[in-house]
Structure formats: structure tokens, C-alpha cells
C-alpha positions in Angstrom: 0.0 0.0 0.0 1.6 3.5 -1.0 1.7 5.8 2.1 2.8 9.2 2.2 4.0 10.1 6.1 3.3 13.6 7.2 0.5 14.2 5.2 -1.3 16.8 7.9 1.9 18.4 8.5 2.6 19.0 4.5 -1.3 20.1 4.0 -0.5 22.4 7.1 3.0 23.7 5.3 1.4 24.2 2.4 -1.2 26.5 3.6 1.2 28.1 5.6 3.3 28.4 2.7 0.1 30.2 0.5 -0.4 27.2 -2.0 -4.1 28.3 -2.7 -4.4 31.7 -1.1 -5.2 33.0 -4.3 -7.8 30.2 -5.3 -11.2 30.9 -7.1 -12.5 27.9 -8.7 -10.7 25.2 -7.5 -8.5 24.2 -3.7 -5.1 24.0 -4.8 -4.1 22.3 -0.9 -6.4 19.5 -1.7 -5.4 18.9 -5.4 -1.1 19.1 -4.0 -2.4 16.3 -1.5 -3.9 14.4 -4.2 -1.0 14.7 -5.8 1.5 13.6 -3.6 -0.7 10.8 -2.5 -1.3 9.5 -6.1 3.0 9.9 -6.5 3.3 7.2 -4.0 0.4 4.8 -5.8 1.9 5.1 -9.1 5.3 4.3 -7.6 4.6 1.9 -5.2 6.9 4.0 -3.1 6.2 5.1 0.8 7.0 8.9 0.5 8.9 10.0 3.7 11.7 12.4 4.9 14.1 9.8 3.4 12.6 9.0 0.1 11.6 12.7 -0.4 14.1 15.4 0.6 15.9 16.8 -2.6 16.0 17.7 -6.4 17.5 14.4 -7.0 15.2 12.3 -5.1 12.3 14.4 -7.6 14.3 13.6 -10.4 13.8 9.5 -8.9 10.4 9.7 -8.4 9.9 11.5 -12.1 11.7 8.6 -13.4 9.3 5.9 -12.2 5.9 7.8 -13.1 7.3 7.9 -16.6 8.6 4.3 -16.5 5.2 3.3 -15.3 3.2 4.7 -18.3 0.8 5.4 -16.6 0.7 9.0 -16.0 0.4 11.9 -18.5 3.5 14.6 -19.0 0.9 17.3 -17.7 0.4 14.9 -14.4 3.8 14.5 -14.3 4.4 18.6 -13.4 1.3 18.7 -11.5 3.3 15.8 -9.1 6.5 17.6 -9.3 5.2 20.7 -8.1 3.3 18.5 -4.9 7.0 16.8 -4.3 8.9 20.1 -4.7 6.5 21.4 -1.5 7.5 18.1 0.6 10.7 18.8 0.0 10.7 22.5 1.0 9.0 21.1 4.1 11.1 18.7 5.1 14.1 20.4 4.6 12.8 23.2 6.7 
């Protein structure tokens, strides 16, 4: 089962952080939580401090959703940007 540790305390960083503050039509928190959560599916990875916590480890995680055909380019960035936010929060 694909986990992702520290989901309350990335949904509180990235509201802290203003991801959303400037939403009208749709909640940009929820859809980065989607995000990262659907990154560990498609992986089959656990998504924690360790696995998560720089550029390169992104780069990793990139890797697999395209070696996994099952994700689109355009999903692809909208991951990236959730996994570039866990990373700014753990490293913080």
C-alpha cells in the first residue's frame, strides 16, 4: 500500500506556505495532497523524509511515473510541483 508520512503536516505547510491563497475555482491544498498521494500509488513507493528530501530524489520519483506509463506529461508537473513542497517542508 503506497503511504505518504506527514500528510497533515505538508497540508498544514502548504497552507502556511500560501499554495491556494489565491484560489477561485478550485483548492489548490487538496489537489497538491492528491497529488503527492497519487505519486506514492503510481510508484509503489512510501513517500517520507528519506525518500523525499531533494531535487535528486524528484528527479527518482519523475523517473518511475514515466517508467510506469501510466501518468500523463501534464500529471507529471502537477506531481513535481506537490513533491517540490514536501521537499521545502522537510528540509525546513
Amino acid at each position: 500500500m503506497s503511504v505518504v508520512k506527514n500528510i497533515n503536516k505538508f497540508k498544514s505547510f502548504i497552507t502556511k506556505n500560501g499554495v491556494g491563497s489565491n484560489d477561485v475555482v478550485s483548492d489548490s491544498v487538496r489537489s497538491y495532497l492528491t497529488y503527492i498521494k497519487q505519486t506514492a500509488k503510481h510508484t509503489q513507493i512510501e513517500i517520507n523524509s528519506d525518500s523525499l528530501n531533494s531535487s535528486s530524489d524528484i528527479d527518482d520519483f519523475v523517473q518511475e511515473l514515466k517508467l510506469s506509463g501510466k501518468v500523463s506529461k501534464k500529471t507529471i508537473t502537477n506531481y513535481t510541483s506537490a513533491m517540490k513542497q514536501y521537499v521545502k517542508m522537510v528540509n525546513s
